[in-house]
N, C-alpha and C positions, 0 to 999 in steps of 0.2 A: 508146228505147235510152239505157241510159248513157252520158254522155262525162265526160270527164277534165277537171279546171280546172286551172289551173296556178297557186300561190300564192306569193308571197313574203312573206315574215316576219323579222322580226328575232328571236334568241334570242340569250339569255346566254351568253357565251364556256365558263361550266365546265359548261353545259348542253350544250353543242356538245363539248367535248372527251367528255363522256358516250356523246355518242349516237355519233361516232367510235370509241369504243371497243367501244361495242356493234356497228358495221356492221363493222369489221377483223374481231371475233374470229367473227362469221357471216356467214361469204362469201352465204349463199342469200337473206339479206336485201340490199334498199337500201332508201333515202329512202322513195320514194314506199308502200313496201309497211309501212314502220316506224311513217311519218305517217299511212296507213288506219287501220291499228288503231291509234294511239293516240287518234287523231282521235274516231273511233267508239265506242271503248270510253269514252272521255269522253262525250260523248253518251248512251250507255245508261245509263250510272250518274247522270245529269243528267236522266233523264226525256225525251227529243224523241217527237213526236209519232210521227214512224215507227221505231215501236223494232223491229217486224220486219225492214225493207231493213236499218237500222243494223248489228241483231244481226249480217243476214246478210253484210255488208260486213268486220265486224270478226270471224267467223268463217274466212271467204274470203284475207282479209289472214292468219291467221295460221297458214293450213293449206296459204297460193300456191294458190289457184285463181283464177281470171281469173272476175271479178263477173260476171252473163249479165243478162240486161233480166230484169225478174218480167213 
């Protein structure tokens, strides 16, 4: 089964005013769902070894469906 990690990070202040802007004006988004797919879709474009779960993570994130175990 999948689980959840929980990360902290530091980002750029007018990176943060960005991604604010983007979570206001789409209520159906937040954090955790904005960070999978960017996360991911960095990944795929970068080559990772499982680019199937990856794909399927960053598909999942950006259509809200809840990831299931493969």
């Amino acid at each position: 089964m999948d689980s959840n990690i929980s990360i902290l990070v530091e980002i750029p202040e007018s990176l943060h005013q960005s991604f604010m802007t983007f979570i206001e004006a789409r209520p159906d988004w937040d954090q955790d769902r904005v960070f999978s797919a960017a996360l991911s879709l960095f990944l795929l474009q970068n080559r990772t070894t499982n680019d199937r779960q990856t794909a399927r993570i960053y598909l999942d994130s950006l259509f809200k469906r809840t990831v299931e175990p493969v």
